[in-house]
N, C-alpha and C positions, 0 to 999 in steps of 0.2 A: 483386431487391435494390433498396433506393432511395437514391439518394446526394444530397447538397448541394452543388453545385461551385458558387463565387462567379467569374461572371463579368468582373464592375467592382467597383470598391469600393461597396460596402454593396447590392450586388443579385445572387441568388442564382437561378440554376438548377436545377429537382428532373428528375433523372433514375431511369428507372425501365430497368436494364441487365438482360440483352445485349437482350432483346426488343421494349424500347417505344421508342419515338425522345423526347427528351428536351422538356420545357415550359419553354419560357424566356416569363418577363411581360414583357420589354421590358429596357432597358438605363438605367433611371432608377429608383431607391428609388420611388420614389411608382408605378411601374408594376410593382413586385415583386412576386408573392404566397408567397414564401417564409418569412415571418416574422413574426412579432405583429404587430397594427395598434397603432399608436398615435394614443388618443383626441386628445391635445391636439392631435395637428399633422394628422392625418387621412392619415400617410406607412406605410409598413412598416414598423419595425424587430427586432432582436434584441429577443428578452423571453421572455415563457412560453413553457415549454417543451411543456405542454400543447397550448397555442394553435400551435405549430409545426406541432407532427405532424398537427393537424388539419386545418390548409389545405394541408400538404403531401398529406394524404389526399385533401382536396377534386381539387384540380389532379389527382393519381393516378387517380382513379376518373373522373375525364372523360375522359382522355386528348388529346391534342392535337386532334381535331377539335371537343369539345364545349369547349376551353379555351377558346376566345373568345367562345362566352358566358358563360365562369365571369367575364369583364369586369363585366358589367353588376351580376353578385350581390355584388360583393367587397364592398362598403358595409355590404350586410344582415349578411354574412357576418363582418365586420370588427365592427360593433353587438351581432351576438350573446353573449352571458354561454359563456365555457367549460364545458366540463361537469365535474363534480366529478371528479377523481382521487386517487386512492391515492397517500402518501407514498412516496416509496421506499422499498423494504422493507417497507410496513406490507402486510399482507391486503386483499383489496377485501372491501367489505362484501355479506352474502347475499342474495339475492333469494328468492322462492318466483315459481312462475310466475302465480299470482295477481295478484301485486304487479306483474308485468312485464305483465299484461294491463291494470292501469290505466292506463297511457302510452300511448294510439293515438290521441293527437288532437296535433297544435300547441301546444294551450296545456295540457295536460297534461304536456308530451314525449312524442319517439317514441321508442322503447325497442324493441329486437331482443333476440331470442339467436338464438347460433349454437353447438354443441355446448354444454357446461356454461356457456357467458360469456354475461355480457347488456350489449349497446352500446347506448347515445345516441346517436342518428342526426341529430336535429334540426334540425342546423344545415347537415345535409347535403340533409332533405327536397325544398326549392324549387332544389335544383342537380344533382339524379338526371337523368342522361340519358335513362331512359326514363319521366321524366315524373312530375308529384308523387302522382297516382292511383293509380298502382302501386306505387310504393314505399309508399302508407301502406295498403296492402291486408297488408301482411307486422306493420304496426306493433302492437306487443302479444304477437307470437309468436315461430314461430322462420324463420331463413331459407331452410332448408334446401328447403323443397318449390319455395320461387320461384328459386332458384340452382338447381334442380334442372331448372327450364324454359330459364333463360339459361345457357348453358354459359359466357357470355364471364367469370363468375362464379369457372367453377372454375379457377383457377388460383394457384398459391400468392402472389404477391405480394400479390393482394385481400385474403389473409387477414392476412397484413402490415399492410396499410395499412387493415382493420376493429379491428385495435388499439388504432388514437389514439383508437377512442372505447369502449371498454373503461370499464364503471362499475362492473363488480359480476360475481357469479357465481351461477351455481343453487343451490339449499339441493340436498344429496346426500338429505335425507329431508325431502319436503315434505309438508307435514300438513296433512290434508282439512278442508273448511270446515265439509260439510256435519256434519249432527245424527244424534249415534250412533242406530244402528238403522235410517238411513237405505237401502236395498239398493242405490242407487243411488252410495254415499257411493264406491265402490272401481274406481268406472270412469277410466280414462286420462281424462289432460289433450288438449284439443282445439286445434286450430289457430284462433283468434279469426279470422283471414280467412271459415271457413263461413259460411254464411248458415244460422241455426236454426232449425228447424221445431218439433220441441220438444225440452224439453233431458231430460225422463226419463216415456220412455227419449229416449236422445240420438240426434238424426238432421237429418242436414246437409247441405244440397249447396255447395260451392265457387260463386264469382262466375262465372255466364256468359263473362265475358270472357276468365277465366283456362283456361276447360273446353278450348280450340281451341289456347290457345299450344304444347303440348305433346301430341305421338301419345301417350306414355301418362302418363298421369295420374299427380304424383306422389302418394306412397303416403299424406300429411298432411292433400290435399286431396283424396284421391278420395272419393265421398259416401257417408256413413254414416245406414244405415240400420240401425236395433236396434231392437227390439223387448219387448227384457225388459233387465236389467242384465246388466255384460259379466261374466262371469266371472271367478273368478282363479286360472289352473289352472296346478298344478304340473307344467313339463315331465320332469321328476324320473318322478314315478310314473304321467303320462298314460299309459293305456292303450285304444286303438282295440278297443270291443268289436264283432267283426263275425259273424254268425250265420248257420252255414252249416248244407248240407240236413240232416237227420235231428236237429235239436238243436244239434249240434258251436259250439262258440263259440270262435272265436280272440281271445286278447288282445294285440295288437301296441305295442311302444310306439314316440314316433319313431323313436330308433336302429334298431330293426328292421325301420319300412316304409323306411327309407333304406335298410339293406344288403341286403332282400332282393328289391326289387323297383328296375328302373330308374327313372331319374329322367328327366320328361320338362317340358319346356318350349311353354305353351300362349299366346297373347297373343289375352284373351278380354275384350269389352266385357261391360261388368254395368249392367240397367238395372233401376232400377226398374217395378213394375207401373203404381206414380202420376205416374210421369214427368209434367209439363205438365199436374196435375193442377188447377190452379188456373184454367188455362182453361175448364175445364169446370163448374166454380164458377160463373163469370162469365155463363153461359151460365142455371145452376142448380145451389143447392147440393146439393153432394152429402158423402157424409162420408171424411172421410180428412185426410192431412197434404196443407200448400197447398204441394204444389213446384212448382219454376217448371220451367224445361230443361235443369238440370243435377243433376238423381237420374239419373245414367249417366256412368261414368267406364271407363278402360280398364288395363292392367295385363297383363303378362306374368308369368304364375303358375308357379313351380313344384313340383312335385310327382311321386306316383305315381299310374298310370292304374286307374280306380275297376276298369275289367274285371281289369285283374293279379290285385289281392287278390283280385275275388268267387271269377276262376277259382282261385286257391290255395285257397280256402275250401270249392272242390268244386262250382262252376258253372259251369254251359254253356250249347250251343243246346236243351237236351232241356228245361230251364226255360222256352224263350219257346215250343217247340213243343208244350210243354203246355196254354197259352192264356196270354193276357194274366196278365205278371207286374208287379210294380213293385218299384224301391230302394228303402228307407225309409229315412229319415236322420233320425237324433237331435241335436237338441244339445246342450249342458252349461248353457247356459243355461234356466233355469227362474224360474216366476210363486213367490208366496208358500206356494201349495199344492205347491210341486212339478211343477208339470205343466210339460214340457219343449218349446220350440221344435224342430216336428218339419213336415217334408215328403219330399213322393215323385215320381219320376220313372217315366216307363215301361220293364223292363226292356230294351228293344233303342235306348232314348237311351243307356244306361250299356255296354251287351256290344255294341252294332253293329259290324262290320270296320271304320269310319270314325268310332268312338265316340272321345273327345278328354276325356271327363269325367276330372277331376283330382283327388285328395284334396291339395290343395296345403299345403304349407307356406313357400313363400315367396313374396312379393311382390314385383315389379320387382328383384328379384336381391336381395333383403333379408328378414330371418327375418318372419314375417307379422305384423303389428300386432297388439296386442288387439283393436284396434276392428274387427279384418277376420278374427278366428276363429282365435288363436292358442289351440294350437300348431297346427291341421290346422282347415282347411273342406273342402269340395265347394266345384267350381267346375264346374259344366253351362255349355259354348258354347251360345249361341242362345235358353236357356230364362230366362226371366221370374228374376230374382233371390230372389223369394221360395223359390226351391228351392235355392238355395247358402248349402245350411245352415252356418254356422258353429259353430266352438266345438264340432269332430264328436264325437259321444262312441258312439253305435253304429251300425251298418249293418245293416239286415237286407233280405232275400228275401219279397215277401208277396202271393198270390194278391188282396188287398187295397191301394189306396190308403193312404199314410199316414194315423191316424187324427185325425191333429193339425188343433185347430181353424184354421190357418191353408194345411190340405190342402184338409177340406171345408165351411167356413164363410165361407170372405174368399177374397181375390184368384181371384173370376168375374166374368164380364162378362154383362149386362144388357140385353134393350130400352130405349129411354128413355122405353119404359110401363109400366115394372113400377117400382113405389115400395114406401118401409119395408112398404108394408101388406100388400104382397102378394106378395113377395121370395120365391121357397124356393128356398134355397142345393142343393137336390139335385137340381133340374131341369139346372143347367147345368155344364159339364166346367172342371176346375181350367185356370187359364192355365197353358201351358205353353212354348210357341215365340209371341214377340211381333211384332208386324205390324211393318210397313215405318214407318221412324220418320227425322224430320232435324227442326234446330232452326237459328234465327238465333243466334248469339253478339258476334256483332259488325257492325256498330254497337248499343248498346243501346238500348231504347225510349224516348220522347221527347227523343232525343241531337241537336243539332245539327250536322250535315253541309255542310262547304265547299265552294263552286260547283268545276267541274271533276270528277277522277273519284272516286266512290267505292269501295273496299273491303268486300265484304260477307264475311264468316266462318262457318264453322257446321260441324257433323256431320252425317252419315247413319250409318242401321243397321239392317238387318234381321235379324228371327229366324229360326233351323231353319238356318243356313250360309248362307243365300241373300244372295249378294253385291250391294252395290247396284253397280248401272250408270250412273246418272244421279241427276244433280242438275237441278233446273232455277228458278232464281232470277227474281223480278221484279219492278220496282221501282215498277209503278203499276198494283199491285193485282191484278194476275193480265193485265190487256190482253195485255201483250205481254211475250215471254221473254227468258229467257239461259241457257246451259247455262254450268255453273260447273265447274271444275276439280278435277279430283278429287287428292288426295293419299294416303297410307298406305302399308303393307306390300300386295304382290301378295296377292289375294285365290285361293286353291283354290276350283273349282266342290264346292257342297255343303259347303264347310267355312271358310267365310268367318265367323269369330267374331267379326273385331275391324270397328269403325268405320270410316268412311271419314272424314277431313277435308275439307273443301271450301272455296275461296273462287272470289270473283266481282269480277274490277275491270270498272266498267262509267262511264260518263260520266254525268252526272248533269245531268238535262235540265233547258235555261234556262228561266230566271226560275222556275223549280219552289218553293214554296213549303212542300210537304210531299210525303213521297216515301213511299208503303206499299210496304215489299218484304215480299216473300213468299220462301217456298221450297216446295219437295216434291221426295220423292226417288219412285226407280224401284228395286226391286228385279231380279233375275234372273230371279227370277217375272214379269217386268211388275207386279208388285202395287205401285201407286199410293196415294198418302195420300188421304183423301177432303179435298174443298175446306173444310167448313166441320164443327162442332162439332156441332150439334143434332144430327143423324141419329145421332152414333156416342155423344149421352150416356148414361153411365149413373149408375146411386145411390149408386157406391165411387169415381167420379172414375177406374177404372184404361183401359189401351190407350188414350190420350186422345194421338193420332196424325194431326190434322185438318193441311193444310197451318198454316206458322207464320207467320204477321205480325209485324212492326214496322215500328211509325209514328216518321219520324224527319222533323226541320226543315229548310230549306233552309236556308244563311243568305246574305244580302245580299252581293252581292259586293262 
C-alpha cells in the first residue's frame, strides 16, 4: 500500500507499508519529491495530480537505496511533459498492439503493456535501477517475460505504482495489418525485444544478454523457429490422430490424453540446428537463417509420455526387435500445396526404459503458445529441434524415416568439401542428438569492460543426456585458462536434458587494451568443442559448435 505522510509543513514522505522502509527527500520543499514541480520557482509543490502519482511512482520503484540517485534526475524529471490521462470517469482510449510497437525509442515514447493496459514509461526510462538498456529491451511490448526474469517485479504494490502511468488499453479485437490472402496474415503477435531473422515464416532469437538472466526461458522470449504459418486450431475439435499396428487409428482429443494418461513434467533445452549459424558465414557462406547464439532457449514442458500413448495404441519391444523402427510426427502446419511439416525419430529415442519424450501441452506451467505448437507438440530431450514437431496432428509407426522434406533433404551435416554441386542429401544420416555446445552472452562483442574484475556469462549443452562437466573460459585468446562455475538443476547421468548456466569472475589484466575471451565446454563424454570453424564448415551452416569468442575493450582507468 502507498501512503503520503507530511512530515513538516509543505514536505511529504511516500511510504510504501508494512514491507518497504519509508523515502523521506529531505526536510525542506525544495528537497521533497513528493509533489509537482513547480516551473516558475524550481521548488515542489501540490498540483497535478497526475504528476503526483508519477514521482511517487518514481521514488517507489527505486526504493531507498537507489533513491539517492533519483537526486541527481529530479530536474530531468521535473522538465518532463506528463503523460496524457483519462478524465475521471471517462474510458482510456484503445491501443492495438501495433500502435504500442511504435513507442520503443525516447523520442517516440516508451510504451509497455502489461495484461490488457499499455503504460508510458518514459519519464521513468533514465531512473530504472537496472539500467536504461534493459528497460528499453521490453519498450513496445509486453512486460511480462522480463518480470518474469526479475522476481523483485512480482509483487503487488509494483503493480500499484505501474498505474500512474496507465494511458490506454488493448483493442479486445485487434485487426491484421497484413493483405487478405496473405497465409501468414493469422499468426500471433511477437514480443518486439526478438531479434528477427525473418518475419514469414517468423523466426527469432531473444538478445543474448537476456538468454543467461533466467534458468528457463520465459515462454515470450524463448526462440521461434517456423517454418511454414502458424496454424489456427480449434482445441474444441483437435484431435491426436495416432496409428497403431494392423491399420487401428485412435482419435484422442486434449481432454482425453489428460484423463487417460499421466501427466509428467520434463525441463528440456531446445536448440536449434543453426545455432551460431552466422559464424560459419563469416568463415563462408553457407545458406540458411543468420542466427547468432541464442536459437536455444530452455523450458519446463508438460505433458503426456510419447511411450504411454504408442503402448495404449498396441506397441512394444516386439516393434524395435523387429529391426530399426521410427515415430513419425505430423504437423498441422502446412505449405500452399498442402504438404505438411513432418519429421522422425528412432523408435528406441521414443519407447527406451529412460525415454522422457513428451507430447507436451504446456509450457513453463502455462497452456503452450501458438508460436510453440498449441494445443500439443513433441518435445524429444537431446535431439536437434527440427524433430519437435509442433502443431501434432498424427503419430505414426514406420519401418521408414519420416518422409518429410525436412527428414531427408535439410538438417544434415557436411564435409567442408562438398558444395551446392555436388551435395546428395541421401549419403548422410538426419541430425539427431547435437554435439557439445556453450556460448558467451555476457559481456557482448565490442563492449567496453572496466579495469578491475570482469564477469563473463554464457550456457553449456550437450546432446543424447550427456551432461556437461566443464566449462572452461579465457580471456586472451585461448593462452591461458579458467574454469567457470557451473549453475542449474542436478543433472541425471544419461538424462541430462536441460543447460547448464555458467559464469566466470576473473580480474582483468593491467593496462590490457583488448581482452579475447573465449569459452568451450566438456561433455560427460569428454567430447570437447573444436577450436576453430573451418574444419567443422559446412553448406547449411547447421552443428556450428567451434569454441566462442568475443572481442571486448579495456577501458582506461
Amino acid at each position: 500500500m502507498l501512503l503520503l505522510r507530511p512530515i513538516v509543513r509543505g514536505c511529504w514522505v511516500l511510504q510504501r507499508t508494512p514491507r518497504l522502509a519509508a523515502v523521506a527527500w529531505g526536510s525542506h520543499p525544495q528537497a521533497c519529491a513528493a509533489w509537482t514541480p513547480s516551473r516558475a520557482h524550481g521548488t515542489w509543490s501540490p498540483g497535478d495530480g497526475s504528476r503526483r502519482r508519477k514521482v511517487m511512482a518514481v521514488g517507489a520503484l527505486l526504493g531507498l537505496g537507489a533513491g539517492l540517485a533519483y537526486g541527481d534526475h529530479r530536474r530531468r524529471a521535473a522538465e518532463a511533459e506528463p503523460n496524457a490521462e483519462a478524465a475521471p470517469g471517462a474510458p482510456y482510449p484503445v491501443f492495438t498492439r501495433q500502435e504500442v510497437g511504435r513507442h520503443r525509442s525516447l523520442a517516440e515514447r516508451v510504451w509497455v503493456t502489461y495484461g490488457r493496459e499499455v503504460f508510458d514509461i518514459t519519464d521513468f526510462v533514465e531512473l530504472h535501477p537496472g539500467g536504461k538498456s534493459k528497460i528499453l529491451l521490453a519498450a513496445g511490448g509486453a512486460l511480462e517475460p522480463f518480470w518474469a526474469m526479475y522476481a523483485v517485479h512480482s509483487q503487488a504494490h509494483v503493480l500499484e505504482i505501474l498505474q500512474a502511468y496507465k494511458v490506454g488499453e488493448l483493442s479486445p479485437e485487434e485487426q491484421s495489418q497484413a493483405t487478405q490472402g496473405d497465409p501468414y496474415s493469422g499468426d500471433p503477435p511477437r514480443h518486439p525485444a526478438l531479434q528477427v531473422n525473418s518475419l514469414k515464416p517468423f523466426n527469432a532469437e531473444p538478445p543474448a544478454e537476456l538468454l543467461t538472466e533466467n534458468y528457463l526461458t520465459p515462454n515470450q522470449l524463448f526462440f521461434k523457429r517456423n517454418h511454414l504459418p502458424v496454424p489456427a486450431v480449434d482445441a474444441a475439435s483437435y484431435r491426436l490422430q495416432v496409428e497403431g499396428p494392423g491399420g487401428r487409428v485412435l482419435a484422442l482429443s486434449l481432454p482425453e490424453l489428460k484423463r487417460r494418461f499421466p501427466k509428467h513434467e520434463v525441463t528440456v533445452t531446445l536448440q536449434c540446428a543453426g545455432n551460431r549459424r552466422s559464424e560459419m558465414s563469416r568463415v563462408r557462406q553457407v545458406k540458411g537463417l543468420e542466427w547468432g547464439v541464442a536459437a536455444i532457449s530452455t523450458a519446463r514442458w508438460g505433458g503426456v509420455r510419447l511411450r504411454d500413448v504408442l503402448a495404449h495404441a498396441g506397441y512394444g519391444e516386439e516393434e524395435e526387435e523387429a529391426g530399426e523402427q521410427h515415430v513419425c510426427f505430423e504437423g498441422l502446419d502446412k505449405d500452399l500445396s498442402g504438404a505438411a511439416y513432418g519429421a522422425s525419430i528412432p523408435y528406441r529415442t521414443a519407447m527406451g526404459p529412460g525415454a522422457d519424450v513428451l507430447l507436451a501441452y504446456e509450457m513453463n506451467g502455462e497452456e503452450l503458445p501458438r508460436d510453440h505448437g498449441y494445443p500439443l507438440r513433441v518435445v524429444v530431450p537431446g535431439v536437434v529441434g527440427a524433430r519437435n514437431v509442433k502443431w501434432l496432428g498424427r503419430v505414426s509407426v514406420s519401418p521408414e524415416e519420416s518422409p518429410s522434406h525436412w527428414q531427408r533433404n535439410d538438417y544434415k551435416g557436411f564435409s567442408p568439401a562438398v558444395d551446392w554441386d555436388t551435395v546428395d542429401f541421401t549419403t548422410a544420416p538426419a541430425i539427431q542428438e547435437l554435439p557439445i555446445q556453450s556460448a558467451i552472452t555476457d559481456p557482448a562483442p565490442g563492449a567496453t569492460v572496466p579495469p578491475g574484475e570482469l564477469t563473463v556469462k554464457g550456457y553449456a549443452w550437450s546432446g543424447g543426456g550427456r551432461g556437461v562437466v566443464r566449462v572452461d573460459v579465457s580471456l586472451d585468446g585461448g593462452r591461458t585458462w579458467h574454469v567457470a562455475e557451473l549453475t542449474g538443476e542436478e543433472q541425471r547421468p544419461g538424462r541430462a536434458w536441460a543447460w547448464r548456466l555458467w559464469r566466470l569472475t576473473a580480474p582483468v589484466p593491467p593496462d590490457a587494451t583488448e581482452l579475447d575471451i573465449v569459452c568451450k565446454a566438456v561433455d560427460a563424454s569428454y567430447n570437447v568443442q573444436p577450436d576453430t570453424v573451418e574444419p567443422i564448415w559446412n553448406l547449411r551452416g547447421v552443428l556450428s559448435n567451434a569454441w566462442h569468442r568475443v572481442r571486448v575493450t579495456g577501458a582506461e582507468d
